[in-house]
PDB file with SEQRES, HELIX, SHEET and CRYST1 records, atoms N, CA, C and O in Angstrom:
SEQRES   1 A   78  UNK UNK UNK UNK UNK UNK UNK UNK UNK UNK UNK UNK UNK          
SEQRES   2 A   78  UNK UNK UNK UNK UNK UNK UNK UNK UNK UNK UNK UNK UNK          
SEQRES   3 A   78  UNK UNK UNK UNK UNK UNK UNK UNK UNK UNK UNK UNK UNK          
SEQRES   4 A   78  UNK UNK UNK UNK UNK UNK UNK UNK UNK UNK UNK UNK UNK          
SEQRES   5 A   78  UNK UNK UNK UNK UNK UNK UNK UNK UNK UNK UNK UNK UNK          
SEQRES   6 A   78  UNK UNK UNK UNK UNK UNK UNK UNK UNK UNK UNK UNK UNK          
HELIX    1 AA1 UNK A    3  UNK A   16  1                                  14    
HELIX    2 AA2 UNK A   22  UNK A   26  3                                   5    
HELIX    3 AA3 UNK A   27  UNK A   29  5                                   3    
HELIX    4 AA4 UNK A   34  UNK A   37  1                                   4    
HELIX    5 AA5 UNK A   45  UNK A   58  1                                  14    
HELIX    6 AA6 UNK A   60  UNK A   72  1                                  13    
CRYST1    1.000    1.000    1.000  90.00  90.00  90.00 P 1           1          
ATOM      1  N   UNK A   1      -0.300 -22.758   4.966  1.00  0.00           N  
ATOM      2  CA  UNK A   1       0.250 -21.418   5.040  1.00  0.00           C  
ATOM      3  C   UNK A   1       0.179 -20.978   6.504  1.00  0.00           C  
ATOM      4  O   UNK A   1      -0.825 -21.060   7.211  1.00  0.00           O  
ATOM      5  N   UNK A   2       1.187 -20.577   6.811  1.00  0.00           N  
ATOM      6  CA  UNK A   2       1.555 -20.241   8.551  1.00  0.00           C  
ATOM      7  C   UNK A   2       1.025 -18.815   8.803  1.00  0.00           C  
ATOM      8  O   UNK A   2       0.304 -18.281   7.960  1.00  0.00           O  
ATOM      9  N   UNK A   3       1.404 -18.121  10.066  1.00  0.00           N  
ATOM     10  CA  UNK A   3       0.740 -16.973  10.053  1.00  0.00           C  
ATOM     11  C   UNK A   3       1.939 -16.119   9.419  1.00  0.00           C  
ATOM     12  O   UNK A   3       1.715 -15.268   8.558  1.00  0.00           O  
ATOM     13  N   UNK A   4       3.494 -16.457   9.998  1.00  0.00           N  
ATOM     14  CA  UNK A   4       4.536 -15.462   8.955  1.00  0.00           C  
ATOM     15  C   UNK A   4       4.753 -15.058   7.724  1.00  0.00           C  
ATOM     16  O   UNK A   4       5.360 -14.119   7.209  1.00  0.00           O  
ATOM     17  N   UNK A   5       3.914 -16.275   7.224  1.00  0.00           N  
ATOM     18  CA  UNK A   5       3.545 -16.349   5.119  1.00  0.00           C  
ATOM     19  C   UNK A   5       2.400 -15.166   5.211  1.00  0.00           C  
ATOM     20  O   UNK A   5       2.668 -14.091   4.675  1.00  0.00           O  
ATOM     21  N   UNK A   6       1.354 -15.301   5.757  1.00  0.00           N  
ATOM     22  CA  UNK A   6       0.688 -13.908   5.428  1.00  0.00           C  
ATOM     23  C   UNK A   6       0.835 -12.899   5.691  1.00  0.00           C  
ATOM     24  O   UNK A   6       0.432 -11.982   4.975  1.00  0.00           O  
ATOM     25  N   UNK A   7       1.592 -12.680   7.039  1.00  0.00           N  
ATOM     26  CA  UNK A   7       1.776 -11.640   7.323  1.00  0.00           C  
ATOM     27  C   UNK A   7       3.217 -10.626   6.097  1.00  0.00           C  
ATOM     28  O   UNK A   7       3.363  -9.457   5.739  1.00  0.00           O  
ATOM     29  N   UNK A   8       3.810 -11.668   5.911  1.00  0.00           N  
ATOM     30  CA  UNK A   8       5.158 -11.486   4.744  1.00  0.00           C  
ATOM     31  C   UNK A   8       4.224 -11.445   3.535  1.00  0.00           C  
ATOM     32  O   UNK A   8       4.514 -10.519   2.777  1.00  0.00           O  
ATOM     33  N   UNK A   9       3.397 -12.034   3.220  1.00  0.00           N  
ATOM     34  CA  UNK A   9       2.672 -11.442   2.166  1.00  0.00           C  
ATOM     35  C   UNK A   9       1.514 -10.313   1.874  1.00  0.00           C  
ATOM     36  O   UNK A   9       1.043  -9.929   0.804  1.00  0.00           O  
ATOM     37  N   UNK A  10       1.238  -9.932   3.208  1.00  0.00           N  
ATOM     38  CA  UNK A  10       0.886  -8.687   3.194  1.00  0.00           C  
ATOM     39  C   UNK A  10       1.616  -7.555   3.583  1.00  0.00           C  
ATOM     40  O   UNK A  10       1.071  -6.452   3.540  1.00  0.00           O  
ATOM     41  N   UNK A  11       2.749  -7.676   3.946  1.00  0.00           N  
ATOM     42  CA  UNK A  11       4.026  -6.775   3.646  1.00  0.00           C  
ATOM     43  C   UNK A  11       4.026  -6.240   2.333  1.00  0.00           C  
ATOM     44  O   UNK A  11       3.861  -5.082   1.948  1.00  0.00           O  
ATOM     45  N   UNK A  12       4.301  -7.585   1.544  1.00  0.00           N  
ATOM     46  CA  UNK A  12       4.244  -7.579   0.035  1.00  0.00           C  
ATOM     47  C   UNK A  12       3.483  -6.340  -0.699  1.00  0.00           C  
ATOM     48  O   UNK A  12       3.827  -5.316  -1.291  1.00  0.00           O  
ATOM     49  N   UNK A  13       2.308  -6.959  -0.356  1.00  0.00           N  
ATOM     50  CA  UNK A  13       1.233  -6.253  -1.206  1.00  0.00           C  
ATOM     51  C   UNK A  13       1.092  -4.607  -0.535  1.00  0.00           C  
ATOM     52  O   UNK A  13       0.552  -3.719  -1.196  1.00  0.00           O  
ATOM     53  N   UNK A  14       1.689  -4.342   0.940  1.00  0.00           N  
ATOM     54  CA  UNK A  14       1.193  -2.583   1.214  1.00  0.00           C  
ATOM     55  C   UNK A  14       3.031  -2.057   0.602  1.00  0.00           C  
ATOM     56  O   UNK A  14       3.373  -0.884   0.744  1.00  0.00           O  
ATOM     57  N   UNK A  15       3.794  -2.872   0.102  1.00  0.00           N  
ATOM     58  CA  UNK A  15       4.374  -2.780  -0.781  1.00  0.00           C  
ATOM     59  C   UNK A  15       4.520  -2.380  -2.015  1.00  0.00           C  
ATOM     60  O   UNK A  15       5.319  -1.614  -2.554  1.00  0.00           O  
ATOM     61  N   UNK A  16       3.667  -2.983  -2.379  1.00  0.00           N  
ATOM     62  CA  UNK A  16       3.111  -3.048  -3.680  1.00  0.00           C  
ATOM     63  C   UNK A  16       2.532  -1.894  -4.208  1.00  0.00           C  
ATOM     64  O   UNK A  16       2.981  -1.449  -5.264  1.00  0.00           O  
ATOM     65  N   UNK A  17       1.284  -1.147  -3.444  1.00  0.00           N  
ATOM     66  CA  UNK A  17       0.812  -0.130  -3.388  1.00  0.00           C  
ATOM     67  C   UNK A  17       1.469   1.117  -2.400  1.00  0.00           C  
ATOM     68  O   UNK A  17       0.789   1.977  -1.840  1.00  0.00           O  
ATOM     69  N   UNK A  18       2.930   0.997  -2.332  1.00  0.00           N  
ATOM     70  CA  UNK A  18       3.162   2.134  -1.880  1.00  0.00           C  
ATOM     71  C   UNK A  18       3.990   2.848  -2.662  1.00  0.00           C  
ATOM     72  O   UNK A  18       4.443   3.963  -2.403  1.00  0.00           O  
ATOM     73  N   UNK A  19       4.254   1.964  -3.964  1.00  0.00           N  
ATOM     74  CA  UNK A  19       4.913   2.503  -4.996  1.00  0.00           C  
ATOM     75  C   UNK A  19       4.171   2.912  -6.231  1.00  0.00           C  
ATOM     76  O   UNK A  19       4.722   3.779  -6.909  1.00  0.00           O  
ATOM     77  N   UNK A  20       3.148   2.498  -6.598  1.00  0.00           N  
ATOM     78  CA  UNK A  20       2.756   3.338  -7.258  1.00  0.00           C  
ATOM     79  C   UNK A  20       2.301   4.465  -7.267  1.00  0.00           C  
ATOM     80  O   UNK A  20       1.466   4.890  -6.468  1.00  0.00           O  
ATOM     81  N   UNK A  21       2.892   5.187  -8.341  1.00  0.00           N  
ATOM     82  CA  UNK A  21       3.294   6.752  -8.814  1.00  0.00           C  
ATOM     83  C   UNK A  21       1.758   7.836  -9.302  1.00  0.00           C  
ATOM     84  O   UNK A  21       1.496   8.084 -10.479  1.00  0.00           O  
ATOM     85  N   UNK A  22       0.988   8.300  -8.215  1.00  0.00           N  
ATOM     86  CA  UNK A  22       0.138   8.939  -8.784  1.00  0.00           C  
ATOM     87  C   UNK A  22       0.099   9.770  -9.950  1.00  0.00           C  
ATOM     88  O   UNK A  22      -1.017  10.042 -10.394  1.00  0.00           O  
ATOM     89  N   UNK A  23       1.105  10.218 -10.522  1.00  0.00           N  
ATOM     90  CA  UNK A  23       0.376  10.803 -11.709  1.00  0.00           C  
ATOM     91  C   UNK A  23       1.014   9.757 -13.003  1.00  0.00           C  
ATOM     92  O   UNK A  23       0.525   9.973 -14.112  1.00  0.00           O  
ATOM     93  N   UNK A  24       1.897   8.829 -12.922  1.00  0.00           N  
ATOM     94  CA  UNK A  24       2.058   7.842 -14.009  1.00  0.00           C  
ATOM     95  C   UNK A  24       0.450   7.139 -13.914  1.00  0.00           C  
ATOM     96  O   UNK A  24      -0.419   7.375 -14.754  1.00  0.00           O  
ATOM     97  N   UNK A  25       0.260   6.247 -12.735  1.00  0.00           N  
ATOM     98  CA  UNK A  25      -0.258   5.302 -12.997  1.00  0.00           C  
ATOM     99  C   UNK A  25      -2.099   5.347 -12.481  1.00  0.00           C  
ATOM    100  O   UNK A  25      -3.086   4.713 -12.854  1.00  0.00           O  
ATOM    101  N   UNK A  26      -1.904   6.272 -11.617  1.00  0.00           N  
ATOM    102  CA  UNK A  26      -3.148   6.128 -10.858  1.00  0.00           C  
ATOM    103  C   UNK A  26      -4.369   7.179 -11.798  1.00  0.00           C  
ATOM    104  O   UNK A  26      -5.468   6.993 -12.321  1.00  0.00           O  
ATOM    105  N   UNK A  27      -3.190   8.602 -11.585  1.00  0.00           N  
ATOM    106  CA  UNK A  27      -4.128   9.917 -12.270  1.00  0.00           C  
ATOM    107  C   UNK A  27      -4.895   9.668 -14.045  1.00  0.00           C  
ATOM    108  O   UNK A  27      -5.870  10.253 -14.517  1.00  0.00           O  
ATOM    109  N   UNK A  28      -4.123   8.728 -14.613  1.00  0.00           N  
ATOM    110  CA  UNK A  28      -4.916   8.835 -16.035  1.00  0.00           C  
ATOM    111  C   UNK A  28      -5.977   7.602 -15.799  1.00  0.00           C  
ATOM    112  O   UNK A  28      -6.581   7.346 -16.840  1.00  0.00           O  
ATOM    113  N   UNK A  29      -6.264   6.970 -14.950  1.00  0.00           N  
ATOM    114  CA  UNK A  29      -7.269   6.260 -14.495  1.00  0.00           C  
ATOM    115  C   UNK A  29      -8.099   6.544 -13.589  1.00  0.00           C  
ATOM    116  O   UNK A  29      -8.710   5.610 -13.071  1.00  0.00           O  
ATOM    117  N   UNK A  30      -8.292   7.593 -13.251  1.00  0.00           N  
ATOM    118  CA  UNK A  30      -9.117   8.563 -12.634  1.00  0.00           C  
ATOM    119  C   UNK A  30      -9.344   7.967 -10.935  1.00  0.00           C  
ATOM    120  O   UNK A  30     -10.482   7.961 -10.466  1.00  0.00           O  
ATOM    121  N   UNK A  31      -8.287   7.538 -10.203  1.00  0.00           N  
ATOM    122  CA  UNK A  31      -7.849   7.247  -9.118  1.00  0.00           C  
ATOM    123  C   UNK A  31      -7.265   7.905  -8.197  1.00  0.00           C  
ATOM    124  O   UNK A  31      -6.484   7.359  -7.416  1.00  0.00           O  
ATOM    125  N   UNK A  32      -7.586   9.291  -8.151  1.00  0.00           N  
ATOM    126  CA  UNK A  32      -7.042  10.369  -7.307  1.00  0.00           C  
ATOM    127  C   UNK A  32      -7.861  10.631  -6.155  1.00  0.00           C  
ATOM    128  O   UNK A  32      -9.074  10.611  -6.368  1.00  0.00           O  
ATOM    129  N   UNK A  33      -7.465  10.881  -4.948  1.00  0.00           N  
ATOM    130  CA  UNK A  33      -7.996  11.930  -3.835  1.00  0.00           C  
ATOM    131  C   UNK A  33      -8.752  12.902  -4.047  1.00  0.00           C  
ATOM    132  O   UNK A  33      -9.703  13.097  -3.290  1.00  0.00           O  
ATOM    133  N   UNK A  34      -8.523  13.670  -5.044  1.00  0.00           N  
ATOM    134  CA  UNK A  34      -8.425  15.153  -5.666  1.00  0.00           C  
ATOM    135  C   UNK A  34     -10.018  14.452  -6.511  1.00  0.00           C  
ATOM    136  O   UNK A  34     -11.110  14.904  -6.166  1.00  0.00           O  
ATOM    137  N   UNK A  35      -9.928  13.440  -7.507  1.00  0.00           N  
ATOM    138  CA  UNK A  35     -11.216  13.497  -8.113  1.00  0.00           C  
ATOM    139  C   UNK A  35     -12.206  12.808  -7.740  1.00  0.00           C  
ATOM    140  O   UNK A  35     -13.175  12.697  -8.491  1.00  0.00           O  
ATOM    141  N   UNK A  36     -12.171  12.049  -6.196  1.00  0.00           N  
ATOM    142  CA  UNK A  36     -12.476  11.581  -5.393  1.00  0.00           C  
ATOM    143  C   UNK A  36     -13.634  12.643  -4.754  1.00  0.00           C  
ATOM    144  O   UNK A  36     -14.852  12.583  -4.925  1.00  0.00           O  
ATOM    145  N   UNK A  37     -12.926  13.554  -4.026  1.00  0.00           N  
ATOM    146  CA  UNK A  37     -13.257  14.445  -3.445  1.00  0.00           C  
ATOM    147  C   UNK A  37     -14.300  15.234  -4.503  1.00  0.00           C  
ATOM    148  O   UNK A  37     -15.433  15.518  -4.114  1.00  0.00           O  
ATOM    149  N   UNK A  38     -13.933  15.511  -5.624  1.00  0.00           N  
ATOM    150  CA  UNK A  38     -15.156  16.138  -6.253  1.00  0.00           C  
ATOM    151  C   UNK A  38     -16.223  15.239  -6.678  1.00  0.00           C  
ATOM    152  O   UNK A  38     -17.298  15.823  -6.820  1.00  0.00           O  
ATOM    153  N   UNK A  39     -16.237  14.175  -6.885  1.00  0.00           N  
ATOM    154  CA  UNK A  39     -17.166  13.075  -7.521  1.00  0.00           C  
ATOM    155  C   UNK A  39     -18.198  13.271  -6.051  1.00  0.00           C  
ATOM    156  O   UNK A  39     -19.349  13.688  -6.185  1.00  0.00           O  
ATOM    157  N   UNK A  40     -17.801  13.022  -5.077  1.00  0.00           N  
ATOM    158  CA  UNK A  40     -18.300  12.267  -3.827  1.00  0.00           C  
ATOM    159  C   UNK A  40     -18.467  10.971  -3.452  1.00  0.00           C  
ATOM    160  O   UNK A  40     -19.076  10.645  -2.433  1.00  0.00           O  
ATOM    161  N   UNK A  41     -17.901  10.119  -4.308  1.00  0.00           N  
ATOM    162  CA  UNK A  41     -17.431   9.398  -3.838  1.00  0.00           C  
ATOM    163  C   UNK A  41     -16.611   8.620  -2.925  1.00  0.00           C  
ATOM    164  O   UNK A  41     -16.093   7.575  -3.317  1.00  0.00           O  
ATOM    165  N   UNK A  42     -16.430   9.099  -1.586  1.00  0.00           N  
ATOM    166  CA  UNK A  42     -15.235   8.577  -1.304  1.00  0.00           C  
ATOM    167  C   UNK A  42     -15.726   7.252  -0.551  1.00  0.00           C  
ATOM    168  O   UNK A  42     -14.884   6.421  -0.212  1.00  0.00           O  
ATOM    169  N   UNK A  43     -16.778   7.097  -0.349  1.00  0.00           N  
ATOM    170  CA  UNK A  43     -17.436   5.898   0.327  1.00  0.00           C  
ATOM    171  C   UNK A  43     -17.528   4.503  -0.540  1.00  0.00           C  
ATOM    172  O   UNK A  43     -17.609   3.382  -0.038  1.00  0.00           O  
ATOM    173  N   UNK A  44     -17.503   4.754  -1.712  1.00  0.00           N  
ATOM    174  CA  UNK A  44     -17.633   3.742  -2.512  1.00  0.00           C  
ATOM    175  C   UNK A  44     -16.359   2.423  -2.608  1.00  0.00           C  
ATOM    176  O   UNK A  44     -15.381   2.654  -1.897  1.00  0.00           O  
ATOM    177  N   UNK A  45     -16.322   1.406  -3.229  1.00  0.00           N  
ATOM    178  CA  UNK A  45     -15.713   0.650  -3.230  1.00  0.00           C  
ATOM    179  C   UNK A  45     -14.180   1.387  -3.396  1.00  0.00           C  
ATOM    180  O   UNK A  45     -13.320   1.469  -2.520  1.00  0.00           O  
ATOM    181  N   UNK A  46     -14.101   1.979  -5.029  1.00  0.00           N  
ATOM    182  CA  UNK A  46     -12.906   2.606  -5.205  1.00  0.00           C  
ATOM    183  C   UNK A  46     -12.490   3.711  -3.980  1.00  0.00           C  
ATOM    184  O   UNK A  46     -11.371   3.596  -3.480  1.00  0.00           O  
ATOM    185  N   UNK A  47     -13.222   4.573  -3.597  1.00  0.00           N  
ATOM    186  CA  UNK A  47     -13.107   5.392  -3.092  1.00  0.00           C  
ATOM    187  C   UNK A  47     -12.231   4.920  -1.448  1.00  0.00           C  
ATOM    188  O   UNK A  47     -11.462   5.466  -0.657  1.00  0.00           O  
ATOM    189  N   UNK A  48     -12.890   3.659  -1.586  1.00  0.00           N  
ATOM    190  CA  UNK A  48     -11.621   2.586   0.079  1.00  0.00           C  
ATOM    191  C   UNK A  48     -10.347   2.232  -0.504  1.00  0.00           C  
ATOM    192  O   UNK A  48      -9.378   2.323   0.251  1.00  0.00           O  
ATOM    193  N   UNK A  49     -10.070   1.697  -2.152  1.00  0.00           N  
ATOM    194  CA  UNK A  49      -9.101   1.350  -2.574  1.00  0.00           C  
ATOM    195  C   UNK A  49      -7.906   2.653  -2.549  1.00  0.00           C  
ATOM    196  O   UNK A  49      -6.775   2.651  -2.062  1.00  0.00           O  
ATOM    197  N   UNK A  50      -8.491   3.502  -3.118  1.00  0.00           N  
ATOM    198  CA  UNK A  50      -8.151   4.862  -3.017  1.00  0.00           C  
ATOM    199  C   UNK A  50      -7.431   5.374  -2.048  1.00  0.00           C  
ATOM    200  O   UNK A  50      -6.358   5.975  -2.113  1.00  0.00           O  
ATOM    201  N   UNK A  51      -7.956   5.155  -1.321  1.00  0.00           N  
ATOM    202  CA  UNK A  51      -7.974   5.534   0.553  1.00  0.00           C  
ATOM    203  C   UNK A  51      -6.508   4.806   0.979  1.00  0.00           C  
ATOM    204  O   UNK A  51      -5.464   5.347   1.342  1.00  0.00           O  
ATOM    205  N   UNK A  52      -6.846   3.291   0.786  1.00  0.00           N  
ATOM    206  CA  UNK A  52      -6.174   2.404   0.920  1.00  0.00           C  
ATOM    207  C   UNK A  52      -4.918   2.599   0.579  1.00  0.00           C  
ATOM    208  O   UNK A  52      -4.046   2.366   1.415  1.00  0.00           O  
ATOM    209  N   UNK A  53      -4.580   3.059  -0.699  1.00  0.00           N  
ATOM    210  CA  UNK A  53      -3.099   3.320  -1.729  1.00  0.00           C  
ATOM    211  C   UNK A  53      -2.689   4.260  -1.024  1.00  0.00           C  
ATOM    212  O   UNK A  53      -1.509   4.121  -0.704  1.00  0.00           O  
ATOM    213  N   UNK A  54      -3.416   5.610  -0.462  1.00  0.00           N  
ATOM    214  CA  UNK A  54      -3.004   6.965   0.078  1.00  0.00           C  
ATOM    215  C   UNK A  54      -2.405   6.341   1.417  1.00  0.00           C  
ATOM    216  O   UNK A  54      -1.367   6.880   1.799  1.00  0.00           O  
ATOM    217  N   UNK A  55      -2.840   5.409   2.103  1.00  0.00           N  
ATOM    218  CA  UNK A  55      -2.204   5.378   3.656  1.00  0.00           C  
ATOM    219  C   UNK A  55      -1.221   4.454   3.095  1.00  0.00           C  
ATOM    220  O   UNK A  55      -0.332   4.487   3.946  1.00  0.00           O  
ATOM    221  N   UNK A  56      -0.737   3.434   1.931  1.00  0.00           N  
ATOM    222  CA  UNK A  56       0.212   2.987   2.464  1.00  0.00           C  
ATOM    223  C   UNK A  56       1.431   3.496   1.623  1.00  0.00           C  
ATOM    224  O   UNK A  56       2.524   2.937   1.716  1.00  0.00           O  
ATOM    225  N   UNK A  57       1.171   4.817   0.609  1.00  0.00           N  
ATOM    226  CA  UNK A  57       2.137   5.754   0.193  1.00  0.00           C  
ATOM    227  C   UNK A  57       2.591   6.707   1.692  1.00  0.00           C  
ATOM    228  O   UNK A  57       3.755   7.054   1.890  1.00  0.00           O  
ATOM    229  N   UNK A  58       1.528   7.006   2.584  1.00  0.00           N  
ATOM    230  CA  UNK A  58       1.868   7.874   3.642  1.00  0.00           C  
ATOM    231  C   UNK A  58       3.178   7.296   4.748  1.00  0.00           C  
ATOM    232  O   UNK A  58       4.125   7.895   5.258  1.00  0.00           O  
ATOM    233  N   UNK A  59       2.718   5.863   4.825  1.00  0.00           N  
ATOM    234  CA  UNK A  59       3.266   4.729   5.917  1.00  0.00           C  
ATOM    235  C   UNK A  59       4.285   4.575   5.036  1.00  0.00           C  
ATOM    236  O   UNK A  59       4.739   3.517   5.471  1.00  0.00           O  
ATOM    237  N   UNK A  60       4.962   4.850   4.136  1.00  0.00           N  
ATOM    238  CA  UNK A  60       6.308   4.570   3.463  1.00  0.00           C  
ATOM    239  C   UNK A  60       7.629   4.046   4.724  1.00  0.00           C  
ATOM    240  O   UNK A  60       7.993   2.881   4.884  1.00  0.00           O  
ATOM    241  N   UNK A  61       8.091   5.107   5.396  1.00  0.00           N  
ATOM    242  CA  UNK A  61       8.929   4.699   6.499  1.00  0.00           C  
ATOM    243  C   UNK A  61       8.642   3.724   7.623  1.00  0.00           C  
ATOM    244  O   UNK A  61       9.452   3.104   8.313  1.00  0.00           O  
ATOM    245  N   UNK A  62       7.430   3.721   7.657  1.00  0.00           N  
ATOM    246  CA  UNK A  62       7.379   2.408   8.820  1.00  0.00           C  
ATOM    247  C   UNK A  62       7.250   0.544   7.949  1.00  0.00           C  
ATOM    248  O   UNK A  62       7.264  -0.626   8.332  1.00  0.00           O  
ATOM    249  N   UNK A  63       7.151   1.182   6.845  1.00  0.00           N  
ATOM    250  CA  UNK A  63       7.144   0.121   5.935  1.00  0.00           C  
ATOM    251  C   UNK A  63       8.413  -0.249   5.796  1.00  0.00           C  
ATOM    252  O   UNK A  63       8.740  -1.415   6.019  1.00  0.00           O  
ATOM    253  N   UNK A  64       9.361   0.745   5.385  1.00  0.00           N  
ATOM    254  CA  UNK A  64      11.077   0.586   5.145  1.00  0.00           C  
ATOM    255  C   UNK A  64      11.262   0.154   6.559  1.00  0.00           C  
ATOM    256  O   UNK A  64      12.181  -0.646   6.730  1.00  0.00           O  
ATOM    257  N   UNK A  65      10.577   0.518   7.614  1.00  0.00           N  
ATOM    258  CA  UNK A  65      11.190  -0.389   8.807  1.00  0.00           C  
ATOM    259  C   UNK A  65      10.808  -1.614   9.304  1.00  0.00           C  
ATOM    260  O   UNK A  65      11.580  -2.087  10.138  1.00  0.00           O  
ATOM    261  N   UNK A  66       9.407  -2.544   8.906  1.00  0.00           N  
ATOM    262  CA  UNK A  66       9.156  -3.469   8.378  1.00  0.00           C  
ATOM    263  C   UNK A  66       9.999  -4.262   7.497  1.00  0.00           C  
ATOM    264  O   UNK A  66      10.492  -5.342   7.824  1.00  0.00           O  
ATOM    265  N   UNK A  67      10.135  -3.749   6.479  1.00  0.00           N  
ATOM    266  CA  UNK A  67      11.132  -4.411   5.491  1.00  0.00           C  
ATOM    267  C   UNK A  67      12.203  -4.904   5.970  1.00  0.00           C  
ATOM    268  O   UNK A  67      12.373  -6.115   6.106  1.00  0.00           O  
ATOM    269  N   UNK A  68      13.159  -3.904   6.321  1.00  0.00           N  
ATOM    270  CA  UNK A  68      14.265  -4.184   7.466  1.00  0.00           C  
ATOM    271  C   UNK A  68      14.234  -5.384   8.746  1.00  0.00           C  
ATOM    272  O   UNK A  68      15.046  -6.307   8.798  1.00  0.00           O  
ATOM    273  N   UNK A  69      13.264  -5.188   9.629  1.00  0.00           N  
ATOM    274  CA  UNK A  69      12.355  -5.974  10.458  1.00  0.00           C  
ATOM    275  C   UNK A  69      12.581  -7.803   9.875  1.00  0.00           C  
ATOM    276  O   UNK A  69      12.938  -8.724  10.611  1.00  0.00           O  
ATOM    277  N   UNK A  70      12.339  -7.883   8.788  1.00  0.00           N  
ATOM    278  CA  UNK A  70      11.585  -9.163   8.061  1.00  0.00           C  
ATOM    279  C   UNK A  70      13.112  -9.530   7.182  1.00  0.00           C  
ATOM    280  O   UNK A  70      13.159 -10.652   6.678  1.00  0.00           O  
ATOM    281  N   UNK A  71      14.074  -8.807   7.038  1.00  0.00           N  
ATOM    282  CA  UNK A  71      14.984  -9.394   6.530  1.00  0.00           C  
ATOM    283  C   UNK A  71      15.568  -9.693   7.573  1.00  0.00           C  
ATOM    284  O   UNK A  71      15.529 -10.900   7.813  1.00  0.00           O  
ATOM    285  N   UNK A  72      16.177  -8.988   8.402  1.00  0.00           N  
ATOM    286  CA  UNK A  72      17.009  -9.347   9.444  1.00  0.00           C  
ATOM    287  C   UNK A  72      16.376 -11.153  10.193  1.00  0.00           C  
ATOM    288  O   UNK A  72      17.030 -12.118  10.589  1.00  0.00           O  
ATOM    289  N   UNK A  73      15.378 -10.997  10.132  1.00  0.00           N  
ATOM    290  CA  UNK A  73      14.768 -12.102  10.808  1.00  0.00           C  
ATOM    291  C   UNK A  73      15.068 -13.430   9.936  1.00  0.00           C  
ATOM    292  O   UNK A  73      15.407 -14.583  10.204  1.00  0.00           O  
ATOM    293  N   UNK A  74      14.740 -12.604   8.604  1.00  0.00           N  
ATOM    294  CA  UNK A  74      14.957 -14.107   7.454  1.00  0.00           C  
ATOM    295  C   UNK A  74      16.744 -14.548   6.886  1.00  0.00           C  
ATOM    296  O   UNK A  74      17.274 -15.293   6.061  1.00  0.00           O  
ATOM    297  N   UNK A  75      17.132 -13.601   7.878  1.00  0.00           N  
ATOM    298  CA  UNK A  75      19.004 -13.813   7.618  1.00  0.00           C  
ATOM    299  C   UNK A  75      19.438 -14.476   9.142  1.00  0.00           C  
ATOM    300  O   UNK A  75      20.565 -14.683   9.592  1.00  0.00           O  
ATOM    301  N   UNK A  76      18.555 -14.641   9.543  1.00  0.00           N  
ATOM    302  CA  UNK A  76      19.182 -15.059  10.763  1.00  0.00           C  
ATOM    303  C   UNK A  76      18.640 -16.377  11.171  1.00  0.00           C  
ATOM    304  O   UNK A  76      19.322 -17.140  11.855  1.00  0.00           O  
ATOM    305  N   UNK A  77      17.132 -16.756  10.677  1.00  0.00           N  
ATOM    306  CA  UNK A  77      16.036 -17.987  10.866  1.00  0.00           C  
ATOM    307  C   UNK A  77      16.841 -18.840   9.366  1.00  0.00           C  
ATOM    308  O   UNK A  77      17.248 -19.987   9.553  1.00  0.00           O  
ATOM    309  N   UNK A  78      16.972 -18.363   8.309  1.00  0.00           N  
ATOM    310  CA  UNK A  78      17.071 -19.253   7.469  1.00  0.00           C  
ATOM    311  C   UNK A  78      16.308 -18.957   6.467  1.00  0.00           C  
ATOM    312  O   UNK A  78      16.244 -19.711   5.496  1.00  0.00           O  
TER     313      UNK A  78                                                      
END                                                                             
């Protein structure tokens, strides 16, 4: 595995988590900011995953420009 395979596969995955829908999928699993913040948790394992989902819902557009980025390259390399 080269370094463009991981890096394209971690595209993938802040992908992955930038689509899921806080109140479908996250809120009835008690994966919110909001109940984060009252627990005190935010240091904890979930509380980074958490964290984690929130920056790469925030980074949405630099992601769509990534995306863009990585096709153009893979229409033109092969």
């Amino acid at each position: 595995m080269g370094f463009w395979t991981l890096m394209e596969g971690l595209l993938l995955f802040a992908n992955a988590l930038a689509i899921l829908n806080e109140d479908r999928f996250l809120a009835p699993k008690g994966w919110t900011l909001a109940e984060l913040h009252q627990t005190g948790k935010r240091n904890s394992l979930k509380g980074q995953i958490v964290g984690l989902i929130h920056a790469c819902q925030y980074m949405r557009l630099p992601l769509m420009l990534f995306n863009l980025i990585v096709i153009v390259f893979k229409l033109f390399s092969g």
